[in-house]
N, C-alpha and C positions, 0 to 999 in steps of 0.2 A: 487213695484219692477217689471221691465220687467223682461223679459226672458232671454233675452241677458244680465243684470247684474245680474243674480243670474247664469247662466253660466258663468258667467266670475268670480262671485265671489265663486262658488265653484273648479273653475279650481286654483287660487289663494288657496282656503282650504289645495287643495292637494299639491299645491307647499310647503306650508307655514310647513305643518305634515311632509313633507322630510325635508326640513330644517331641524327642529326641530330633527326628526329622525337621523338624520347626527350628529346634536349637542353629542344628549343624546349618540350616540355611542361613544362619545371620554369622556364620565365619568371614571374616571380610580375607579374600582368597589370596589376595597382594599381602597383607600383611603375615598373614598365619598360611603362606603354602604348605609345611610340611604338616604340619601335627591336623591340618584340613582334611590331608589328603591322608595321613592314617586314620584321622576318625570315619573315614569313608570307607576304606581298606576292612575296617574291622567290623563295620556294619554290612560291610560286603560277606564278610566272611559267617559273619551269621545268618544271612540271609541264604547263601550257598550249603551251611550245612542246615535250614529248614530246610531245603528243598531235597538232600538228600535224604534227611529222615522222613518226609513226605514221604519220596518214593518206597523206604522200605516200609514203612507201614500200608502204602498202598498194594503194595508188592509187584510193584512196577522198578523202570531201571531208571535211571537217572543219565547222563551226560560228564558229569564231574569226574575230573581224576583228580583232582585237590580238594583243600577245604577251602580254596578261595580260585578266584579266577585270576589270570594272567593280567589282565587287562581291569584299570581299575573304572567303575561307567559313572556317567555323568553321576551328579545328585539326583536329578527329578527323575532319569533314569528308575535308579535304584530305591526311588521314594513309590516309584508307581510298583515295581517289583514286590517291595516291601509289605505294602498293603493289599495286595493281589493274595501272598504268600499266608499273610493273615487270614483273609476271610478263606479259604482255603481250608488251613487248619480251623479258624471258627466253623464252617461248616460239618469238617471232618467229625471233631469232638461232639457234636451235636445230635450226631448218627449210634454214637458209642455207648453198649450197656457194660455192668459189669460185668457179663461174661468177654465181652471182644477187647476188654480192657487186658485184662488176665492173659490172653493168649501169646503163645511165643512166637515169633519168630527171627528167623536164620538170614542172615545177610553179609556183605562183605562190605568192610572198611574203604577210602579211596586206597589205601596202602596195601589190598589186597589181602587183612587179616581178616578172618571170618569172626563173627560175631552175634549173640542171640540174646534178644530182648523179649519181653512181653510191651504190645502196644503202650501201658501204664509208664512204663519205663521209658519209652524210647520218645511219648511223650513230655514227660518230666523232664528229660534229658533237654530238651529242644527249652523248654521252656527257662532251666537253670543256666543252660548256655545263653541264649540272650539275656537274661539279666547280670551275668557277670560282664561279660562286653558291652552294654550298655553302660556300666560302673566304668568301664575302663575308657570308654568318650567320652563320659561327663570330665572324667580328670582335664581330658584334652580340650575340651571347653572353658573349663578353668585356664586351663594354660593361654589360648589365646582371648583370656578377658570377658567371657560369658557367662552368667550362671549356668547353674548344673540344672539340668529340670528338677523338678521336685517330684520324685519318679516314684508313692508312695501306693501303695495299696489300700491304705484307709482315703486317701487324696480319690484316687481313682473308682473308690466306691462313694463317695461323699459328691462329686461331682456327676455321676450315674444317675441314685437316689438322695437329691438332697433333702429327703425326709427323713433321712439318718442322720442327721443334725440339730437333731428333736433334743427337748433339755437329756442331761443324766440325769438317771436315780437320784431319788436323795440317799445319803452314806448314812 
């Protein structure tokens, strides 16, 4: 991955977490309590493990002995968390060549297994992980009667630049 698509594809991350965060706000809480409170669980839980791969790539410690916290926190909470956690990583990315992409490093699992990334990975990683948990609250959106956002990466470059809406080619 360059530089330039993993800044693009983290600035897409954070589009894609508001979305989503827009979605989860029109759960009506009385009617849909449980499948609310796991799509918040799970966004919980993505947001706890950015925060741990943050720290290894920072090569700092983190707090977490889980992949998610005991305590599930409000929405607005977790929506200001959310996008704090983003510009964060968008800053991070922003710093990075392909040499400090490439480099490894040594860390330990919450479960205490040790493990070794190159920053490239440990980024992809974070980023592959929220788009599968995001797939897994859209479901739950559905379930309580909302559309799913429309979480696409041509969407999210077309609304960026919509001078990429320029006619096609002729064929």
């Amino acid at each position: 991955m360059t530089a330039s698509l993993l800044a693009s594809q983290f600035a897409y991350k954070a589009w894609a977490n508001a979305e989503l965060l827009q979605a989860l706000a029109q759960i009506d809480a009385a009617a849909y309590p449980a499948p609310r409170q796991r799509a918040i669980r799970l966004l919980n839980h993505t947001y706890v493990v950015d925060r741990i791969f943050a720290a290894h790539l920072d090569g700092g410690t983190h707090a977490f002995t889980a992949s998610n916290t005991p305590e599930t926190p409000a929405l607005e909470a977790l929506h200001a968390a959310v996008a704090e956690s983003d510009r964060w990583y968008a800053g991070y990315v922003g710093q990075l060549d392909a040499t400090a992409l490439q480099q490894s490093h040594a860390f330990r699992f919450t479960d205490g297994d040790a493990g070794r990334m190159t920053r490239e990975e440990m980024l992809f990683h974070v980023l592959a992980h929220g788009a599968y948990h995001r797939g897994n609250i859209a479901m739950l959106l559905s379930d309580c009667g909302l559309e799913q956002p429309r979480e696409l990466f041509t969407r999210f470059l077309h609304a960026r630049e919509p001078e990429r809406r320029g006619a096609a080619p002729a064929a």
